[in-house]
C-alpha positions in Angstrom: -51.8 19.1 20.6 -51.3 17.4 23.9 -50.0 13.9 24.2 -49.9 11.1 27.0 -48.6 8.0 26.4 -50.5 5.0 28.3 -48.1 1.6 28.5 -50.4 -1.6 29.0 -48.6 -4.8 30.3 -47.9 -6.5 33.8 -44.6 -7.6 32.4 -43.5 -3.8 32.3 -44.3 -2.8 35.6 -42.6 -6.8 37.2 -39.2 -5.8 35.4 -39.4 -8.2 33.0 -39.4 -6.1 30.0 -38.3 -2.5 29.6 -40.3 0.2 28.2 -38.3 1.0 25.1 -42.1 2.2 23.2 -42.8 5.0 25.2 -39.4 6.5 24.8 -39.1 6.0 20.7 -42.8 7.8 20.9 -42.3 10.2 23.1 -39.1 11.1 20.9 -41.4 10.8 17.3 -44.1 13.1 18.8 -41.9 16.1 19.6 -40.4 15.9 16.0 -44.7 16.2 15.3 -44.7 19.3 17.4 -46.8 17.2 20.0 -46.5 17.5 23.8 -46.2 14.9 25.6 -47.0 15.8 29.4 -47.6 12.2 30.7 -46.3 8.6 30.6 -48.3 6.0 32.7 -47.8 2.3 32.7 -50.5 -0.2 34.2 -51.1 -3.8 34.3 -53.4 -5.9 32.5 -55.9 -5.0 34.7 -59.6 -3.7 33.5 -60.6 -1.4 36.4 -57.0 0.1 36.3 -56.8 0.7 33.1 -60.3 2.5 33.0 -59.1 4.8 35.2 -55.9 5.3 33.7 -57.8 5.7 30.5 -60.7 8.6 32.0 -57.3 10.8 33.4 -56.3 10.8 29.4 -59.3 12.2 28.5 -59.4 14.3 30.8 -56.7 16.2 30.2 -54.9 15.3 26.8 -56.0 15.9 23.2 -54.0 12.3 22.1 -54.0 9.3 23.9 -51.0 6.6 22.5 -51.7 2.9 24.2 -49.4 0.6 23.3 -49.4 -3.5 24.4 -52.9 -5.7 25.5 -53.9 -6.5 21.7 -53.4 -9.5 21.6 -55.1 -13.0 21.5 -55.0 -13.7 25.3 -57.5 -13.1 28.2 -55.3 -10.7 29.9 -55.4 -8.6 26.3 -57.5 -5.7 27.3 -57.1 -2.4 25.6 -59.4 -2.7 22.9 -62.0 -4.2 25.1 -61.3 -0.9 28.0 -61.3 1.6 25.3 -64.4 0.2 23.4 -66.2 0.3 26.8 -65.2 4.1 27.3 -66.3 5.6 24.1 -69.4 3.1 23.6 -68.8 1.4 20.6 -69.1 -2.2 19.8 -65.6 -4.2 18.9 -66.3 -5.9 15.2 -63.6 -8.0 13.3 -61.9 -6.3 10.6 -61.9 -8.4 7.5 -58.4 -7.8 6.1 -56.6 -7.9 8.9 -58.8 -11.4 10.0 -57.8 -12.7 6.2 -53.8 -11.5 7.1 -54.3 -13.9 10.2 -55.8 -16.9 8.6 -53.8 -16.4 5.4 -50.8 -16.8 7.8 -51.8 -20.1 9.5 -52.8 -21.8 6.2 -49.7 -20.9 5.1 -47.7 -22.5 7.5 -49.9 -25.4 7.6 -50.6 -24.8 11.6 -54.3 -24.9 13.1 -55.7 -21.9 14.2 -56.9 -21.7 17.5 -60.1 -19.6 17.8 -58.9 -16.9 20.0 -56.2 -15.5 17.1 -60.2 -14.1 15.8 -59.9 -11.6 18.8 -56.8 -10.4 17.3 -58.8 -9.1 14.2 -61.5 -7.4 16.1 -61.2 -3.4 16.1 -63.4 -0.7 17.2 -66.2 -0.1 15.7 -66.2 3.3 13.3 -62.3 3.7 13.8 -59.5 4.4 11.2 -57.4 1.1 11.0 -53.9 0.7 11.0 -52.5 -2.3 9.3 -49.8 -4.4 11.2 -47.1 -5.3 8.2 -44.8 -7.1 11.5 -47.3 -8.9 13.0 -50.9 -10.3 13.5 -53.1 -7.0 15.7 -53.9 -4.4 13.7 -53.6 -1.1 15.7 -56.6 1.4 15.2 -57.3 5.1 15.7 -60.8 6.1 17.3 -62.0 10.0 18.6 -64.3 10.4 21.5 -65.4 14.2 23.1 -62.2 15.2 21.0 -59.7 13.0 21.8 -58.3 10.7 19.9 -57.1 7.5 21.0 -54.0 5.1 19.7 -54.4 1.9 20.1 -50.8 0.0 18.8 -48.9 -3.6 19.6 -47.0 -3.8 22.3 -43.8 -5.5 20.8 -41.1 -3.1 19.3 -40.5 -4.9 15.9 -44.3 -4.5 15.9 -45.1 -1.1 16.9 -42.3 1.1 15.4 -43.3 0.1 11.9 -46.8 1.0 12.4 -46.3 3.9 13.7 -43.5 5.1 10.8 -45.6 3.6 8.0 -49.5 4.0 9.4 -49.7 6.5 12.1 -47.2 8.7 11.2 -49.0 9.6 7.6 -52.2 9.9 9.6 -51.0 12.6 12.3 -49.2 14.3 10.0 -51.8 15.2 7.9 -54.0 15.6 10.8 -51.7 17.8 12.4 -51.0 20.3 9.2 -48.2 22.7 9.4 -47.8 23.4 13.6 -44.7 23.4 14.8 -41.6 21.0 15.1 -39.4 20.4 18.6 -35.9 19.9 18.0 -33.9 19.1 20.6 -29.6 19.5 20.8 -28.0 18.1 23.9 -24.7 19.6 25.1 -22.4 16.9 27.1 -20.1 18.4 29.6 -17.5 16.9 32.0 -15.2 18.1 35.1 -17.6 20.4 36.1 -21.1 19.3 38.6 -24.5 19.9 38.0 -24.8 22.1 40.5 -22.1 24.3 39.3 -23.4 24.0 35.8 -27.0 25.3 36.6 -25.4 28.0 39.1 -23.1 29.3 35.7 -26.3 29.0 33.2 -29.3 30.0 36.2 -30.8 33.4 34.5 -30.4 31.6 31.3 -32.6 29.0 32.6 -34.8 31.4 34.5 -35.2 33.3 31.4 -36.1 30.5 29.0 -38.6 30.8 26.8 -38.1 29.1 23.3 -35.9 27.4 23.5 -35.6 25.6 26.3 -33.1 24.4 29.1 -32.7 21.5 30.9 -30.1 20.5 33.0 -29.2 16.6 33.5 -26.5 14.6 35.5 -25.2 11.2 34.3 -22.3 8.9 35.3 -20.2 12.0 36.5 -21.3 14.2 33.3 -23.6 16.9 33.0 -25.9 17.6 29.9 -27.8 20.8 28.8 -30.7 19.5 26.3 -31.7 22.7 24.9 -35.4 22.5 23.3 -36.7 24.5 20.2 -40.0 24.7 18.7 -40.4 26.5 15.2 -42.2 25.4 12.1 -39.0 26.8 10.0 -36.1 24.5 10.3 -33.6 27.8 9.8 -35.3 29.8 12.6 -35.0 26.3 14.8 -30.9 26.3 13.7 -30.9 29.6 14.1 -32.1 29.8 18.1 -30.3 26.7 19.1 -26.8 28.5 18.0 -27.7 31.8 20.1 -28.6 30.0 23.4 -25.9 27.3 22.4 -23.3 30.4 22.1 -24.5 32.4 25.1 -24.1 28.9 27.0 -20.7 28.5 26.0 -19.6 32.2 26.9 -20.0 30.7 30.3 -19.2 27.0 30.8 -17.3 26.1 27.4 -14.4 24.8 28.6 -16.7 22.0 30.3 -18.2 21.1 26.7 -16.5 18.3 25.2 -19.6 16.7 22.6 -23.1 16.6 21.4 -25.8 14.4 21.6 -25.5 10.7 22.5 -21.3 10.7 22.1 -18.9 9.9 24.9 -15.4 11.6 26.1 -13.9 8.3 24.7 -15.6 8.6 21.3 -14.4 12.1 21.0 -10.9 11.4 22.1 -11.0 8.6 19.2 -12.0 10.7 16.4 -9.9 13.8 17.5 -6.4 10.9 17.3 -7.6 10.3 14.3 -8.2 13.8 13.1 -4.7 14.2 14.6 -3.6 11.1 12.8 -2.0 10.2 16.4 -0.9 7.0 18.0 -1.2 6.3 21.6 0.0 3.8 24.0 -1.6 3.0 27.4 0.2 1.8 31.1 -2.1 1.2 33.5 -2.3 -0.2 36.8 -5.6 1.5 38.6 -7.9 0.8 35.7 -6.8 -2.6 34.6 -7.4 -2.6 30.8 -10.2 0.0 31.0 -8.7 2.3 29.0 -7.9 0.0 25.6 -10.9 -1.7 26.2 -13.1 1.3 25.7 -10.6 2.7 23.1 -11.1 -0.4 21.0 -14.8 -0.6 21.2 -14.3 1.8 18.2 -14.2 0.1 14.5 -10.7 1.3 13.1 -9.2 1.9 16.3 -6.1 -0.5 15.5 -5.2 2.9 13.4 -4.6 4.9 16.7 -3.8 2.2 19.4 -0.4 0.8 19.6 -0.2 -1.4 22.6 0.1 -1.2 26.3 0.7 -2.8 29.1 -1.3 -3.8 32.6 1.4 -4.0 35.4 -0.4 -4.1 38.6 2.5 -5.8 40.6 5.3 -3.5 41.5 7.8 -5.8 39.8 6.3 -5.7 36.6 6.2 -2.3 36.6 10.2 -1.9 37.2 11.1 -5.2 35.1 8.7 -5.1 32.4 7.3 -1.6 32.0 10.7 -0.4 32.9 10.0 2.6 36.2 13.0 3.3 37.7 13.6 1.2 40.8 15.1 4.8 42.0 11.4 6.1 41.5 9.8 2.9 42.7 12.1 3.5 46.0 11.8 7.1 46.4 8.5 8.1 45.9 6.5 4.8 45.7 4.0 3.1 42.7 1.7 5.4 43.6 2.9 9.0 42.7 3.5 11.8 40.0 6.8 10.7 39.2 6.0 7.0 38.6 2.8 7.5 36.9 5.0 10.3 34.5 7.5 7.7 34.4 5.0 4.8 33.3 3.6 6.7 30.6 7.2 8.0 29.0 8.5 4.1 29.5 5.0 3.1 27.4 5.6 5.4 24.7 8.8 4.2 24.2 8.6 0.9 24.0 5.3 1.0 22.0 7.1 3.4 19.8 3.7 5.4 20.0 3.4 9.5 19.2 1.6 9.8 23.1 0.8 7.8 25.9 -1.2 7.8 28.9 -0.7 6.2 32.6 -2.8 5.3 35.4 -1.8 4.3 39.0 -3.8 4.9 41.9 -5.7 3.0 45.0 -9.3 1.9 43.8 -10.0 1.1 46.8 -12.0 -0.1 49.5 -8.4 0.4 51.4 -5.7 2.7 51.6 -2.2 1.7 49.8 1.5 3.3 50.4 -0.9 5.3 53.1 -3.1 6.8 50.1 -6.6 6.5 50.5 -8.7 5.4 48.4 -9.8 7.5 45.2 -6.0 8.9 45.2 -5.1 8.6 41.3 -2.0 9.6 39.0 -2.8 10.2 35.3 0.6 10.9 33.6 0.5 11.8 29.7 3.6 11.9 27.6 4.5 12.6 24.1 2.3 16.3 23.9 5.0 18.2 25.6 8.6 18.4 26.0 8.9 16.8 29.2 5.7 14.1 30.6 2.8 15.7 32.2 0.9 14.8 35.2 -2.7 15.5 37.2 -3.5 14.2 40.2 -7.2 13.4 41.1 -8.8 12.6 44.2 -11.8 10.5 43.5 -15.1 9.7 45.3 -17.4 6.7 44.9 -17.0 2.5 45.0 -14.1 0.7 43.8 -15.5 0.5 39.9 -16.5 4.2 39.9 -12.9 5.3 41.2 -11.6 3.7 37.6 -14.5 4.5 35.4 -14.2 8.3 36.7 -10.2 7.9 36.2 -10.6 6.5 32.5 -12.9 9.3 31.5 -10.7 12.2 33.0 -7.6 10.5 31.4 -10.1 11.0 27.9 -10.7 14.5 29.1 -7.2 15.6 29.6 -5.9 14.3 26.6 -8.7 15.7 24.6 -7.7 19.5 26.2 -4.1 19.3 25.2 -4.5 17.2 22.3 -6.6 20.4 20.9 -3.1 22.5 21.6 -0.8 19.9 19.9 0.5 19.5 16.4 2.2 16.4 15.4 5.5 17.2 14.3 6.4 15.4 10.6 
């Protein structure tokens, strides 16, 4: 079965409201085994949405609308799809007694254009709206069926779990499922990544690959269809492994977690404190760090010393390093992260110094960062980095390398007791 998901609302195209529907279906349908090969979103806008409406059935066995049932002139679905497969529009009783019962109840007037919200296609399977006052409706025409459902999330997702869902699941039988697991990578490009993985992609068959790039990561969303949940399980693990053969040391998660989320849970896998100094990234470290709930069990303290003064009288660098090799260098980014650990009394800690940018600073140009760890071996560690990008992608590319890092040689430490 072939899908295409049809978005009705000016509001959606202006920017005023993003399309959150078409993503939650689009998500539902591949768990059905559906294909969905088209999104379109158009206005409230008759002619438009004909057309929009005649390339569905043209070309797609199951046509989701979602948005334009409501009371308002500008509502239009029902009346557009009505038109297209010739049938009358005639008020369902129930759901006109749901929208009566609820006025009466609140002891408001009703305003005679809530009687449009009732009205349904004539001959079509009705699906009841438990959220709100439109009823959504399923009606087939030439062999395509067509979705009508409310455009308002809190609306729509529960029809579709508790109505539609039954419905295409028993029209659907026993095909096949999708199920999708995404691989999250870091330190290495996209185009590196596809170049590594190419004849695998070339070769694909079931499952799939798909490469995607994202705020300096990579993904591989690899995409299984199987009626047998084993065989799925079973496919995803070969492709997964023959994947890894290749680019594993890139891979740090799955799905929709983040290097900072990882770096969390492995601390407290490790049961392992940390402490931060930073002076590039201003706070940006903790402050992700402690998005967590229960991070207070792996995050001592640090401390933000952007001035040079701090960072000798407070922090406690060396004015000998200060002197010698300036703030921004290996030795006083080592030294930050040893002084941090100390005085936070923390099993590790992590440093940051560098030039954000837009100009250069102790002649370093912009994008120059120091990221020293201490605490994982005998004496502090360093890497240097040298970062493309605006000011605010300089430090969010700097926090998540300083995630990355720790998460490599955090894998290769054991606490001592």
């Amino acid at each position: 079965m072939n899908a295409e998901i049809i978005s009705v609302g000016s509001e959606l195209l202006l920017g005023q409201i993003v399309n959150t529907n078409a993503a939650f279906l689009s998500k539902e349908l591949a768990i059905l085994g559906v294909n969905v090969y088209y999104q379109t979103t158009v206005g409230d806008n008759h002619s438009r949405l004909t057309y929009a409406l005649e390339q569905a059935q043209s070309r797609s066995d199951l046509v989701i609308l979602t948005g334009g049932l409501g009371p308002t002139k500008d509502d239009l679905t029902k009346e557009s799809v009505a038109a297209l497969v010739s049938k009358s529009l005639v008020h369902d009783v129930q759901s006109l007694h749901n929208i009566e019962a609820f006025f009466k109840k609140r002891n408001r007037p009703m305003s005679e254009n809530n009687r449009k919200q009732a009205l349904v296609i004539e001959g079509s399977h009705v699906l009841s709206n438990h959220y709100g006052m439109a009823p959504g409706m399923v009606v087939s025409c030439k062999g395509v069926k067509f979705v009508l459902l409310p455009g308002p999330p809190k609306e729509m997702i529960p029809m579709y779990s508790k109505e539609l869902l039954p419905y295409l699941s028993q029209e659907i039988g026993g095909r096949e499922s999708i199920t999708s697991r995404v691989l999250r990578f870091f330190d290495i490009g996209e185009s590196q990544l596809e170049t590594d993985v190419l004849d695998l992609i070339e070769a694909q068959t079931n499952p799939t690959i798909a490469p995607l790039a994202s705020e300096g990561e990579v993904t591989l969303r690899l995409t299984v269809k199987h009626a047998d949940k084993n065989e799925q399980k079973r496919l995803l693990d070969e492709t997964e492994e023959r994947i890894q053969e290749r680019v594993g040391q890139y891979l740090y998660g799955y799905e929709d977690t983040s290097l900072m989320e990882q770096l969390f849970l492995l601390l407290q896998e490790k049961r392992c404190t940390i402490a931060t100094a930073e002076s590039l990234t201003g706070g940006k470290f903790p402050g992700w760090l402690t998005s967590f709930s229960g991070s207070s069990s792996v995050y001592r303290g640090g401390i933000v010393s952007y001035a040079t003064d701090v960072k000798e009288n407070v922090l406690g660098v060396s004015k000998e390093t200060i002197e010698e090799y300036g703030v921004i260098s290996r030795e006083c980014a080592m030294e930050m992260a040893s002084s941090a650990k100390k005085q936070y009394s923390a099993d590790i800690a992590i440093s940051f110094t560098g030039v954000a940018g837009p100009n250069t600073q102790e002649n370093k140009e912009p994008g120059m960062v120091f990221i020293g760890i201490a605490g994982l071996a005998e004496e502090p560690i360093y890497y240097e980095l040298n970062l493309t990008g605006g000011r605010e992608a300089v430090r969010d590319r700097a926090v998540k390398y300083g995630c990355f890092y720790l998460l490599n040689e955090l894998k290769r430490w054991n606490k001592a007791e």
